[in-house]
C-alpha positions as CSV (number, residue, x, y, z in Angstrom):
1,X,-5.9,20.5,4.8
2,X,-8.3,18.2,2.5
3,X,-12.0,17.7,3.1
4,X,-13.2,15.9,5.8
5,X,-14.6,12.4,4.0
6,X,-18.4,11.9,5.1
7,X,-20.5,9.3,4.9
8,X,-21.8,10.4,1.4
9,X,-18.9,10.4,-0.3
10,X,-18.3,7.0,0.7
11,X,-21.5,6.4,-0.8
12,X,-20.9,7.9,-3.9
13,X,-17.5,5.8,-4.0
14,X,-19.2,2.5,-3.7
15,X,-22.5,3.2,-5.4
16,X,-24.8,2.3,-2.3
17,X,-27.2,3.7,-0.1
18,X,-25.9,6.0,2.6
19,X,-27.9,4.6,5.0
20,X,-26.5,1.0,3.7
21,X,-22.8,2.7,4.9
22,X,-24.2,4.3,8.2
23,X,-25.1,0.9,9.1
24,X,-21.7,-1.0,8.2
25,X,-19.8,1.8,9.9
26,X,-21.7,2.2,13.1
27,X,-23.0,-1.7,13.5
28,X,-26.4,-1.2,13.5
29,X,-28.8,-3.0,11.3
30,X,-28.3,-5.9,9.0
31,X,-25.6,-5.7,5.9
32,X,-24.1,-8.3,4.1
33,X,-20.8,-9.1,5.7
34,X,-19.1,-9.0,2.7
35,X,-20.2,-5.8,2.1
36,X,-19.4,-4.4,5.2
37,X,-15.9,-5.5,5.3
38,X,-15.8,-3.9,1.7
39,X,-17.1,-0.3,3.3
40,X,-15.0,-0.7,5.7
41,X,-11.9,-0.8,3.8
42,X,-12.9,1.8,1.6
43,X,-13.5,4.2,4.4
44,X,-10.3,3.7,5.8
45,X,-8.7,3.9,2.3
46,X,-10.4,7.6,1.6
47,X,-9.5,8.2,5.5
48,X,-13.0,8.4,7.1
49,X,-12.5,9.0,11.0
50,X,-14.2,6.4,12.7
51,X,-15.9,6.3,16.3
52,X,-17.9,4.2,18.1
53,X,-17.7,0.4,18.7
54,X,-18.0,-1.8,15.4
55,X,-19.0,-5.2,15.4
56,X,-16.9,-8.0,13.3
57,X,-19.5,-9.6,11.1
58,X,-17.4,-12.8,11.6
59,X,-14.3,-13.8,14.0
60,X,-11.1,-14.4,12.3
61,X,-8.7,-17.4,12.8
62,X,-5.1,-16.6,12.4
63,X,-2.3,-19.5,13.4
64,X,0.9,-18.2,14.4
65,X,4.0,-20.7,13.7
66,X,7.7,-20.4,14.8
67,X,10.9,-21.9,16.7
68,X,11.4,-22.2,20.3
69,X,14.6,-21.6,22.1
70,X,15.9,-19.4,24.3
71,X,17.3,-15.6,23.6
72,X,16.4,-14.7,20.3
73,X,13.1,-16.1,20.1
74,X,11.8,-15.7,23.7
75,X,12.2,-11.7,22.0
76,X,10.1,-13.2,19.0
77,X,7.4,-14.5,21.5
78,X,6.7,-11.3,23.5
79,X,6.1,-9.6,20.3
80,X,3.9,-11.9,19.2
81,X,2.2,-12.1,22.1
82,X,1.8,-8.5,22.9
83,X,0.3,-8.6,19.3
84,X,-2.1,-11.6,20.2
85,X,-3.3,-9.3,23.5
86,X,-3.6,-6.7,21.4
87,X,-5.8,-7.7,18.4
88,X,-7.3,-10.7,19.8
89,X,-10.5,-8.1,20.7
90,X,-10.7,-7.4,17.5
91,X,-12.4,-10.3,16.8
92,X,-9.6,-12.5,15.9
93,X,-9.2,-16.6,17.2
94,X,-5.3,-17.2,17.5
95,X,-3.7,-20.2,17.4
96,X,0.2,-20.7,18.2
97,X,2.5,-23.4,17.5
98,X,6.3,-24.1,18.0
99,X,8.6,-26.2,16.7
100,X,12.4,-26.8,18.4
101,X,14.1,-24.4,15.8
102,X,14.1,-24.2,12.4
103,X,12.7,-27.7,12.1
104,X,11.5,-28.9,8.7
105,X,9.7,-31.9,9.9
106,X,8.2,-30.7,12.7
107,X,6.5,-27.8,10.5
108,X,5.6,-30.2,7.7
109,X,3.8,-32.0,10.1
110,X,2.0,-29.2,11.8
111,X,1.0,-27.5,8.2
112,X,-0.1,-31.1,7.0
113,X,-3.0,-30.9,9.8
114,X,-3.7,-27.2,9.3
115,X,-4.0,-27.9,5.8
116,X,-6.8,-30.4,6.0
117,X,-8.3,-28.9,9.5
118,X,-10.9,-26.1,9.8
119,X,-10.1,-23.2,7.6
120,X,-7.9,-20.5,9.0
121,X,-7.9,-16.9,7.4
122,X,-4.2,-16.2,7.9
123,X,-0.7,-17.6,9.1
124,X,2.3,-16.1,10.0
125,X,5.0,-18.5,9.9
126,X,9.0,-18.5,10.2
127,X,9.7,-20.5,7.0
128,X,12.7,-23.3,7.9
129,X,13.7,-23.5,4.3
130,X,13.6,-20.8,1.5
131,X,11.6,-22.9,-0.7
132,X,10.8,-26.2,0.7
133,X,8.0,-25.2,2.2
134,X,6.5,-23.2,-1.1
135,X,3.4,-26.4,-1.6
136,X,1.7,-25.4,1.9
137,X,1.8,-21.9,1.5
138,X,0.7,-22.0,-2.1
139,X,-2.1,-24.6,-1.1
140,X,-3.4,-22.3,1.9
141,X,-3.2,-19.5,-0.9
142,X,-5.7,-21.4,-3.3
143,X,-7.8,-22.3,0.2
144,X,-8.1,-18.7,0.7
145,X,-5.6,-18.4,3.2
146,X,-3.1,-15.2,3.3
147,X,0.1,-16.5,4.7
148,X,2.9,-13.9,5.8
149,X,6.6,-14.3,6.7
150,X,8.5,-13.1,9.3
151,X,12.3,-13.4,10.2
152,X,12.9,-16.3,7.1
153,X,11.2,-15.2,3.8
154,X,10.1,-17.9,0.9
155,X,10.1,-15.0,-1.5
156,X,8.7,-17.7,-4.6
157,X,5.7,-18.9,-2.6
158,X,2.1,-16.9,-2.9
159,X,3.3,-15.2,0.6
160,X,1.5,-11.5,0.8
161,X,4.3,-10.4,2.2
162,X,7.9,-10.8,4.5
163,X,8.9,-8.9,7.9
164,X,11.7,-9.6,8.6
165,X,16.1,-8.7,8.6
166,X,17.6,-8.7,5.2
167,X,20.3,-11.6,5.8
168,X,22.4,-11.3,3.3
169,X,22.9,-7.1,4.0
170,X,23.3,-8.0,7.9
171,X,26.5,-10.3,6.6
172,X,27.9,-7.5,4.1
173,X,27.4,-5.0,7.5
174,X,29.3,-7.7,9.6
175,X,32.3,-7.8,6.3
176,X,32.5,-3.7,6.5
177,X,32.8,-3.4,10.3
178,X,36.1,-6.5,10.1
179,X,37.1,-4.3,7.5
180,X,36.5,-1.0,9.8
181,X,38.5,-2.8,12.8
182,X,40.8,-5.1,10.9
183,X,42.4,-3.0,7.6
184,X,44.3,-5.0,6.0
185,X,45.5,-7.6,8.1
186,X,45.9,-10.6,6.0
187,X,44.3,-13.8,8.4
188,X,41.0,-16.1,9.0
189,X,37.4,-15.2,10.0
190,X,35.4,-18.1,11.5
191,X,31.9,-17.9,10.9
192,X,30.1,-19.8,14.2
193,X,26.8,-21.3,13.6
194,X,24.5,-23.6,15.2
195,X,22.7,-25.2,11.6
196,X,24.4,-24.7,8.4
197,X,21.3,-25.0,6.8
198,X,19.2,-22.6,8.1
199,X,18.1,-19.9,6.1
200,X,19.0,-16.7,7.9
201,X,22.5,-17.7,9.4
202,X,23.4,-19.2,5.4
203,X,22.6,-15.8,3.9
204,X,24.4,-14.0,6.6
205,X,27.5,-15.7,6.0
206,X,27.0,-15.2,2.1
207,X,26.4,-11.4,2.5
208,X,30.0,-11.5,4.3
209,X,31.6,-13.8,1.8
210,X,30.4,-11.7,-1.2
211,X,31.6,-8.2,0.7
212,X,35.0,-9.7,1.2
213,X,35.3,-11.2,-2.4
214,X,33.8,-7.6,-4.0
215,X,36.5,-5.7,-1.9
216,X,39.5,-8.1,-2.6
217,X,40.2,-8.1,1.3
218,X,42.4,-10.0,2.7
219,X,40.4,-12.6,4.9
220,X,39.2,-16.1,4.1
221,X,36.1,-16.5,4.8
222,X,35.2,-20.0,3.6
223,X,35.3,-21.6,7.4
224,X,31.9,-22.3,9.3
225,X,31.7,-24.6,12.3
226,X,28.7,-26.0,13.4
227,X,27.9,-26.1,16.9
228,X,24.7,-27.2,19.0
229,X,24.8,-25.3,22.2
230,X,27.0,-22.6,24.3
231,X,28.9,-24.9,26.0
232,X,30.0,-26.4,22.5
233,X,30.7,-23.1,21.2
234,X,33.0,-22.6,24.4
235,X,35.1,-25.3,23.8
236,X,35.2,-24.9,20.0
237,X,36.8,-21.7,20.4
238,X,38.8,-22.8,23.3
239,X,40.5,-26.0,21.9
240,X,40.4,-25.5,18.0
241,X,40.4,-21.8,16.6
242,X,42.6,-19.9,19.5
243,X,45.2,-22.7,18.3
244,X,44.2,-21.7,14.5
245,X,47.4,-19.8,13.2
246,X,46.2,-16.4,12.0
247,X,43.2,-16.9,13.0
248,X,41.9,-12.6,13.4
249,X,37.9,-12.6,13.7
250,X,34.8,-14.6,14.3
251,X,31.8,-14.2,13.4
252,X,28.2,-15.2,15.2
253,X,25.7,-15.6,12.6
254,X,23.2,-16.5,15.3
255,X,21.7,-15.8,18.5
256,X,23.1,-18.9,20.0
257,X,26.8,-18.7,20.7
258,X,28.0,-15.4,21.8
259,X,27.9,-16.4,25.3
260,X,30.5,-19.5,24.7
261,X,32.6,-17.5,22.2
262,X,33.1,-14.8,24.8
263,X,33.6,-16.6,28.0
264,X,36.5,-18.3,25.7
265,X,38.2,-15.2,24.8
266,X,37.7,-13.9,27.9
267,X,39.5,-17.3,29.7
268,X,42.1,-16.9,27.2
269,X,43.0,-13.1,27.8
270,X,43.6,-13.6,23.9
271,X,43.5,-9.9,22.3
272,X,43.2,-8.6,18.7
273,X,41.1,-11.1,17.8
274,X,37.5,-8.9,16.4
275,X,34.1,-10.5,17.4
276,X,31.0,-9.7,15.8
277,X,27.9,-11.4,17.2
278,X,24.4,-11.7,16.4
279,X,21.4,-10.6,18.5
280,X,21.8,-8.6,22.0
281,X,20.8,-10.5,25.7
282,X,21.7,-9.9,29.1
283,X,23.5,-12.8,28.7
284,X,26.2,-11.7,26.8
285,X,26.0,-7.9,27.1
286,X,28.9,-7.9,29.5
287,X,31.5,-9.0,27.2
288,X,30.4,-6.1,24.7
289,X,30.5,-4.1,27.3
290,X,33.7,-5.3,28.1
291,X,34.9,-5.3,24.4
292,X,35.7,-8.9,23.9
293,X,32.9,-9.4,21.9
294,X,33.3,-6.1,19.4
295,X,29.9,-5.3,17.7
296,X,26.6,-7.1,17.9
297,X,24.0,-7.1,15.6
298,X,20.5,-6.4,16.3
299,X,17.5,-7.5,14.1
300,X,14.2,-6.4,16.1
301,X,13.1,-9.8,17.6
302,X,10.1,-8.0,19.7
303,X,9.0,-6.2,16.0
304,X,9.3,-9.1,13.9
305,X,6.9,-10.9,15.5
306,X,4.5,-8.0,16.7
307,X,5.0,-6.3,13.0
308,X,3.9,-9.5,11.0
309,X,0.6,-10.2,13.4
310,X,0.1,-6.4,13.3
311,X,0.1,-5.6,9.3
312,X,-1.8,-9.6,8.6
313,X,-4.5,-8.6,11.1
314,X,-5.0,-5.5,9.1
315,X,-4.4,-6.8,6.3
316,X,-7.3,-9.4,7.2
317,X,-10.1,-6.8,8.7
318,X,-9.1,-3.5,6.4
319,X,-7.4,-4.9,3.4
320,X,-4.5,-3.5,4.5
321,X,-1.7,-3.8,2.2
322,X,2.5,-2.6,2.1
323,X,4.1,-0.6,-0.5
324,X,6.6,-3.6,-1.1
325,X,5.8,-7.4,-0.3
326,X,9.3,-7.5,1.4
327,X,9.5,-5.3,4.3
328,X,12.9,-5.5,5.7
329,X,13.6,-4.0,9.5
330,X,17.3,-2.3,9.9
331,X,20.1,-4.3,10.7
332,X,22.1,-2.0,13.8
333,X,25.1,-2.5,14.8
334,X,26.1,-1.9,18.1
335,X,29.5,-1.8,18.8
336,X,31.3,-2.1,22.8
337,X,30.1,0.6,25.2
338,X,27.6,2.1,22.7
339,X,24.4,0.6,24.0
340,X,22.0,-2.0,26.2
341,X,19.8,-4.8,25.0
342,X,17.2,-2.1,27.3
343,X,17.5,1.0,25.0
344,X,17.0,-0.8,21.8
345,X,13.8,-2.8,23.3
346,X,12.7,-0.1,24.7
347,X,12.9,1.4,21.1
348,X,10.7,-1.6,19.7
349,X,8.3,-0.9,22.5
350,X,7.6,2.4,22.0
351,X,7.5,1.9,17.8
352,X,4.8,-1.1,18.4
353,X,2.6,1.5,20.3
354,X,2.8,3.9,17.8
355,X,1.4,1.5,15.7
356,X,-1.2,1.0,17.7
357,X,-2.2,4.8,18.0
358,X,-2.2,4.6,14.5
359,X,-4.5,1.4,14.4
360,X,-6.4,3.4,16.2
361,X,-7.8,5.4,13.6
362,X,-9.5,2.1,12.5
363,X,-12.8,1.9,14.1
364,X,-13.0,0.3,17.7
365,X,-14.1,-3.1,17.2
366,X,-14.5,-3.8,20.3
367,X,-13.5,-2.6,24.0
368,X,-12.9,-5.6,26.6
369,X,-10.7,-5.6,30.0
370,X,-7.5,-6.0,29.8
371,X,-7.1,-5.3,25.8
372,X,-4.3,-3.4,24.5
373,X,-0.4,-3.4,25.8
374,X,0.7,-3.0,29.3
């Protein structure tokens, strides 16, 4: 076991007074908040225990920004709001704004006044494009803004760092399990999306392309359809692809249309055709449970938006920083009569406390009603 740090060596490490660090750590007296921040960080770097309540020299403003839409990101929303009820007494301001998915305008428009507005100390944003949006978060970098990713990445912009599902490795997992349930059948995979430009759902369907191609399987895998809403994915699958000859999979690179892909199969009483969805809900659980939808995959909604909030606020207060700038969350798979959409939140749940416990070991910046998860 290694020495307990004390307040001396601290001192030592910095080259100040150790009364100078007694009053940064305990938040009594006067001390340059710069400097107190700084103290603070080391502390925690050299793994000072803390106790007692300690004082933000200044509140932080952090602006949250990301789609709205049902399933998928109402999951993305109670993260970030258990995040928000969590951290806000620490001393941090935050802001939220949505835009009706993956939006390019709408966000333009929202970082535009952000940009010019009051400053902000951190963002966490859901990019819409990989790179389109690199000029705001380079511009809030240079404003002294630290801007993370979650869910979409824009890995060339000044980002400090991504949380998020690698979407290109969730579409080679969805290529091994048609390969797991098809062999070798020779026949066509659809790929059903509801944008063809968004980010995450054109890396998934590259991820499957490139396992196919690498593996010399027997599918083709060139065909996406578009479609806006369930009920367009019902009759989609309904009155074009179940008349497709050899048609043998589909694939759901989003949240939105499991529910209309397997109401149609389940109409049709169509077998052998192998469905593997995206995301996990109450509304579609039946038909995995059933089997007509095969295997869904499941991203972490709740932790990719509690994880980004979590790691900027830290980030923010402690200098707080990850071992890589891209921190990917597993991609699981979970196949017909395997699982619930309650186990694996309950999963999330239980990680994003354990976080906390461990935030804990911060000091206490403050105590208020209410603070903290349910």
């Amino acid at each position: 076991m290694g020495k307990k740090v004390t307040i001396r060596d601290i001192a030592k490490e910095l080259n100040v007074s150790i009364a100078t660090v007694s009053r940064a750590l305990s938040g009594k007296g006067k001390v340059n908040p710069e400097l107190r921040e700084k103290i603070v960080r080391r502390a925690r770097e050299l793994g000072y225990t803390f106790s007692g309540v300690f004082p933000l020299p200044q509140p932080k403003r952090v602006v949250v920004l990301f789609p709205t839409d049902a399933f998928f990101w109402d999951k993305v929303e109670e993260g970030v709001s258990d995040a928000v009820r969590s951290f806000a007494p620490w001393g941090i301001h935050f802001e939220m704004y949505r835009t009706q998915g993956h939006n390019l305008g709408e966000q333009t428009v929202i970082l535009e006044k952000l940009l010019h507005g009051e400053r902000i100390d951190g963002l966490a944003i859901v990019p819409s494009d990989l790179t389109r949006l690199d000029y705001f978060i380079n511009a809030f970098f240079i404003q002294g803004t630290r801007v993370v990713t979650f869910n979409v990445d824009a890995p060339l912009s000044k980002r400090v760092f991504y949380v998020g599902q690698h979407g290109g490795e969730a579409g080679r997992m969805a290529g091994r399990i048609f390969q797991l349930l098809l062999g070798n059948r020779k026949g066509v995979i659809y790929t059903l999306t509801t944008h063809k430009q968004a980010p995450s759902h054109v890396m998934r369907w590259q991820g499957l392309t490139d396992f196919v191609r690498e593996r010399g399987l027997p599918y083709d895998v060139s065909k996406v359809v578009e479609v806006k809403d369930e009920e367009e994915a019902y009759q989609v699958v309904k009155e074009e692809l179940l008349k497709e000859e050899g048609l043998c999979g589909i694939f759901v690179s989003t949240a939105f249309g499991n529910c209309g892909v397997g109401r149609a199969l389940k109409e049709s009483g169509k077998r052998g055709i192998v469905v593997v969805g995206n995301d996990l809900a109450k509304e579609w659980e039946t038909y995995l449970e059933e089997g007509v939808i095969d295997c869904c995959l499941y991203q972490y909604p709740y932790l990719q938006g509690f994880l980004s909030l979590a790691f900027l606020v830290q980030y923010l207060l402690f200098g707080f920083t990850l071992d890589t700038p891209t921190f990917y969350l597993p991609t699981v798979p979970i196949f017909s009569g395997t699982s619930s959409s309650r186990s694996v939140q309950q999963f999330e749940r239980l990680l994003s406390r354990t976080l906390l416990w461990e935030a804990g070991k911060t000091p206490q910046l403050v105590s208020v009603p209410g603070g903290g998860l349910p």
